[in-house]
C-alpha positions in Angstrom: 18.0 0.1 -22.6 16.6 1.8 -19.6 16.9 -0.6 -16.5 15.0 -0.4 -13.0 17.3 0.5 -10.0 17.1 -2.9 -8.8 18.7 -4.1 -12.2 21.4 -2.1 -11.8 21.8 -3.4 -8.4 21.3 -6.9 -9.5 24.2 -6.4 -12.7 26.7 -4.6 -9.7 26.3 -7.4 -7.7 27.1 -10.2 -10.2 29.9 -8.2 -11.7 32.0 -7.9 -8.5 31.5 -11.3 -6.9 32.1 -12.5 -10.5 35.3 -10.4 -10.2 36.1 -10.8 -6.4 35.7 -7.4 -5.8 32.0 -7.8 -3.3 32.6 -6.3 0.4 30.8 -8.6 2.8 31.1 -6.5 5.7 29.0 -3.7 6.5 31.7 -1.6 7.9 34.1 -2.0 4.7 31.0 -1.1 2.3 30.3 2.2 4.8 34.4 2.9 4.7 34.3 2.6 1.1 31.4 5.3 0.4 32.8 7.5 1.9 36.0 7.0 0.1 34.2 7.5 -3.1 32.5 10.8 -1.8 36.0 12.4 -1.0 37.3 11.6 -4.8 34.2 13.1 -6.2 35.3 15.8 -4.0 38.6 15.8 -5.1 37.5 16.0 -9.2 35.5 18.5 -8.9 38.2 20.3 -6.8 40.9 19.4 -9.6 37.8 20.4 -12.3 38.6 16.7 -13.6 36.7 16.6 -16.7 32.8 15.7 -17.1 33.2 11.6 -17.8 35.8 11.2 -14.6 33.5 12.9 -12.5 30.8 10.5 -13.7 33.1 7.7 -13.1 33.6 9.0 -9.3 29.9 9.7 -8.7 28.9 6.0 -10.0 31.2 4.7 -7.5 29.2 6.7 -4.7 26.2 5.1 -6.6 27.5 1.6 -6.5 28.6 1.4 -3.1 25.1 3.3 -1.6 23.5 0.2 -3.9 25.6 -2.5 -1.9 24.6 -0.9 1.4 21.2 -1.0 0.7 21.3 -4.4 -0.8 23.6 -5.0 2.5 20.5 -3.6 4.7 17.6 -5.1 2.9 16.4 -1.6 1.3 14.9 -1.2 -1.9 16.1 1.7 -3.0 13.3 2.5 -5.6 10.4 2.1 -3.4 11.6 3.7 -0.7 13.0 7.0 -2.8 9.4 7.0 -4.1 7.9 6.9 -0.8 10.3 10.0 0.8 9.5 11.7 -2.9 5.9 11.7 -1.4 6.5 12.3 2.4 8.5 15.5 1.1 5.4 16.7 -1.0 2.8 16.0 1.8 4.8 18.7 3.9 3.1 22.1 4.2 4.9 24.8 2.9 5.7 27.8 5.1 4.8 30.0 1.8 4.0 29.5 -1.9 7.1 29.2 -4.2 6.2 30.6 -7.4 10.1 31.2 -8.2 13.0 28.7 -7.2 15.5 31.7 -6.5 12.7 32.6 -3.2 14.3 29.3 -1.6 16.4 29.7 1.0 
């Protein structure tokens, strides 16, 4: 079942104040994301196998998903919107390969 980024906000939410787990403060949430950063730094320094990476990048996921619920930013709408910003830029040159990025 696919679910909307705000569904999966809404199902984080309820599982960790069901669980007792839900950082009120903004400066907890921020410390905690960038916890979760470093140990997905760590796995793939240790080359931690493909499901525990996973693991340590939801947790990045989770916590960004509590800081924008935290600062009233849907996520969705506002990835879409930079999605378009980003393609109304002019382009220095035409890519016509990916490996002439730089």
């Amino acid at each position: 079942m696919v679910k909307t980024i705000k569904e999966l906000q809404e199902s984080m939410v309820e599982q960790l104040k069901r669980r007792g787990f839900y950082p009120k403060d903004e400066k907890e949430v921020l410390l905690r994301l960038g916890e979760e950063v470093g140990e997905v730094f760590e796995a793939v320094r240790e080359n931690q196998s493909p499901k525990d990476l996973s693991h340590e990048v939801v947790d990045v996921f989770w916590n960004l998903l509590r800081f924008c619920e935290f600062k009233g930013i849907d996520l969705e709408k506002a990835f879409f919107e930079k999605l378009e910003k980003n393609e109304a830029r002019p382009l220095d040159k035409l890519v016509t390969d990916i490996s002439q990025n730089s």
